[in-house]
C-alpha positions as CSV (number, residue, x, y, z in Angstrom):
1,X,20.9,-4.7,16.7
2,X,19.9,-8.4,16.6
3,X,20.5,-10.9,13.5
4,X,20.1,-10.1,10.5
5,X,16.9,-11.4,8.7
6,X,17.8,-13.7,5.6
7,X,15.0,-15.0,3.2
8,X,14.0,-18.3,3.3
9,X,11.9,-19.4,0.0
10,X,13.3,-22.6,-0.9
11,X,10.7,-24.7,-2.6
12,X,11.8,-23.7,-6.3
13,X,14.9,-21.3,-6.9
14,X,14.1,-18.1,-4.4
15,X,13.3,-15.9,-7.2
16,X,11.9,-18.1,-9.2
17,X,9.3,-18.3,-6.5
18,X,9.1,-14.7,-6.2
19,X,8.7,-14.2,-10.2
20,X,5.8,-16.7,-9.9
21,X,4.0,-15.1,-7.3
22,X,4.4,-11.0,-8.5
23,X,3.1,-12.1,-11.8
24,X,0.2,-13.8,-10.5
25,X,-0.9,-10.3,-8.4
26,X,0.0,-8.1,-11.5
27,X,-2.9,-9.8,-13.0
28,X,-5.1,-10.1,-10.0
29,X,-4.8,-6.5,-9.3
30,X,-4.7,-5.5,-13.1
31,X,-8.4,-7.4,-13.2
32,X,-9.3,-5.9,-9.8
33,X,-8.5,-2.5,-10.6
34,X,-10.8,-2.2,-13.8
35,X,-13.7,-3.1,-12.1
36,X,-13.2,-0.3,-9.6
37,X,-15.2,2.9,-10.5
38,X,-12.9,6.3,-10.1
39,X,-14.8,7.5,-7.4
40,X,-14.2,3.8,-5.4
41,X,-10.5,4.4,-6.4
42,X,-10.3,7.4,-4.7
43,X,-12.3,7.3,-1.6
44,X,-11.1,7.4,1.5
45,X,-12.3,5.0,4.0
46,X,-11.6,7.2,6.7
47,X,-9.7,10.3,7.9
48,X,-6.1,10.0,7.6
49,X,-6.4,6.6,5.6
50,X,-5.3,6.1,2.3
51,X,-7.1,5.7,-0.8
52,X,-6.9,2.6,-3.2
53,X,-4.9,5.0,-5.5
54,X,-2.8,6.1,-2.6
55,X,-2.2,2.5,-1.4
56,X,-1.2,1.5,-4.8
57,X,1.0,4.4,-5.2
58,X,2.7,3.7,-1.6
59,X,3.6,0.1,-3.3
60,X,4.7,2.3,-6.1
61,X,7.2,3.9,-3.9
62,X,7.7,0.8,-2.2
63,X,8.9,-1.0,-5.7
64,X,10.9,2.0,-6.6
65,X,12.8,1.8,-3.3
66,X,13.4,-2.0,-3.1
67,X,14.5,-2.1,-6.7
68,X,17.3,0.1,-5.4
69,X,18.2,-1.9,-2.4
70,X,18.9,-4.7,-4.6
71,X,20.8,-2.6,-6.9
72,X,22.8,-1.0,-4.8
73,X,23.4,-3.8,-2.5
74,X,24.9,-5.6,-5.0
75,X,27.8,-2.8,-5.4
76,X,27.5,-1.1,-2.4
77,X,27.5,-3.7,1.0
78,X,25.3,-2.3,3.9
79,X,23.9,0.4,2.0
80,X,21.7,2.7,4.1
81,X,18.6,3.4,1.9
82,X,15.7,4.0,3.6
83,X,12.2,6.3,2.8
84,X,9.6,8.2,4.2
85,X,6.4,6.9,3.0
86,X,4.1,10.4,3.9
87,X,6.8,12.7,2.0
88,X,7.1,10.1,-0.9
89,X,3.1,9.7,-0.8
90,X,2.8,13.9,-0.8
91,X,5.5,14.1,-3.4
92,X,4.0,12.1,-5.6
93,X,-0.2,13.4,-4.8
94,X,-0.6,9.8,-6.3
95,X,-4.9,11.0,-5.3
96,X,-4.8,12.8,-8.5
97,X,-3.4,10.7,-10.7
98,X,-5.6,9.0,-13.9
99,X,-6.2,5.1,-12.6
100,X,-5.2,4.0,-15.6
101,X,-2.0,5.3,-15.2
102,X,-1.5,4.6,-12.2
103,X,-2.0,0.4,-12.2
104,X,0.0,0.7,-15.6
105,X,2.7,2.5,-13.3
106,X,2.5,-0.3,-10.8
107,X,2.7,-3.3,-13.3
108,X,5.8,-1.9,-15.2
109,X,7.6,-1.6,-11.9
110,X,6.5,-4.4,-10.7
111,X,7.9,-6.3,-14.2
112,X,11.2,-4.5,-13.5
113,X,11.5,-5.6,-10.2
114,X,10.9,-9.1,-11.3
115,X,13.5,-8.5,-14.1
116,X,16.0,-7.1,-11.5
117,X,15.4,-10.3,-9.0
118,X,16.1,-12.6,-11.7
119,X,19.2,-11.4,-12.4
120,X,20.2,-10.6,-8.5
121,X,23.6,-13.4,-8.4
122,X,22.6,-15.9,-6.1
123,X,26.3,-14.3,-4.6
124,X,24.4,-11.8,-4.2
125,X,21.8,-13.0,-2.0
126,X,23.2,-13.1,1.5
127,X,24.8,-9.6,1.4
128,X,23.5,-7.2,4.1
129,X,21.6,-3.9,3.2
130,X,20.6,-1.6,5.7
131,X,16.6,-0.5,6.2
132,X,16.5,1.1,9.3
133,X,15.3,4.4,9.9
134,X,16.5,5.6,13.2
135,X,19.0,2.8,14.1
136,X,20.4,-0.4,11.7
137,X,18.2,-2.9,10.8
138,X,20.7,-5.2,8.4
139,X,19.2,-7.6,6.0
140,X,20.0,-10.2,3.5
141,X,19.4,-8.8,-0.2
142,X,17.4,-11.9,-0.6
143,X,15.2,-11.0,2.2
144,X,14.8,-7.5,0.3
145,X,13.5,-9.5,-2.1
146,X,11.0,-11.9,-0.4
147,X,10.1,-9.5,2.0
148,X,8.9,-6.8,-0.7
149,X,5.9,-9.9,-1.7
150,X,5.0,-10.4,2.0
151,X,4.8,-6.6,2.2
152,X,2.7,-6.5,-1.3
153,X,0.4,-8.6,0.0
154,X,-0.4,-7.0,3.3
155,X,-1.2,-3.7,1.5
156,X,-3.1,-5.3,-1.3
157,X,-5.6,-6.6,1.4
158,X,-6.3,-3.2,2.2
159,X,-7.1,-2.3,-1.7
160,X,-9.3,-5.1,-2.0
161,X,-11.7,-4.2,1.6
């Protein structure tokens, strides 16, 4: 187990920064994903890849477990909550869903996880949660945080290829 990763936004207030910045993809992708016909949504680019639908619905999954980190971080110090992207990508069939739908999905979690960073106590930001699947990984709550936009943005250059 090495050091544990801690966020390091500091130009405005981290979350502030954060709030910024997820607002200004909810719109980009909101606009993106309009312009995309159903049949671009859902193609595959290759076997085993995922769709545009299925990469927005990982991020899905992805907001829905990093809401809960910061949640249950805040009561619960070195909380073990990790996830299987495949089974949550299965569970969900996210392929089938209406597009519509699905971005609206995506941008009211998104708002909640803005809403939820907000109101993370800066006390709150250096307590450890732990991500790692087969041995600890610790991390700061705040790097939860700032690490969920890095992540973001690495998928959401695969919807826009």
């Amino acid at each position: 187990m090495g050091w544990p990763k801690s966020g390091r936004m500091t130009i405005l207030a981290p979350m502030q920064t954060l709030k910024i910045a997820l607002r200004q993809r909810l719109s980009q992708v909101t606009t993106y994903w309009y312009t995309c016909s159903e049949e671009t949504l859902a193609q595959r680019p290759a076997s085993g890849k995922w769709s545009k639908k299925e990469i927005l619905g990982h991020l899905i999954d992805s907001a829905q477990n990093n809401i809960r980190r910061l949640v249950v971080g805040q009561y619960e110090p070195g909380a073990h909550i990790v996830y299987n992207q495949e089974i949550w990508a299965q569970a969900s069939d996210y392929q089938s869903y209406k597009s519509g739908d699905l971005v609206q999905l995506w941008v009211l979690l998104n708002q909640h996880f803005i809403r939820v960073a907000e109101h993370l106590p800066e006390t709150a930001y250096p307590v450890l949660t732990n991500w790692g699947k087969s041995e600890a990984d610790y991390v700061t709550l705040q790097y939860v945080a700032e690490d969920y936009l890095r992540h973001l943005d690495h998928h959401l250059a695969q919807l826009y290829r």
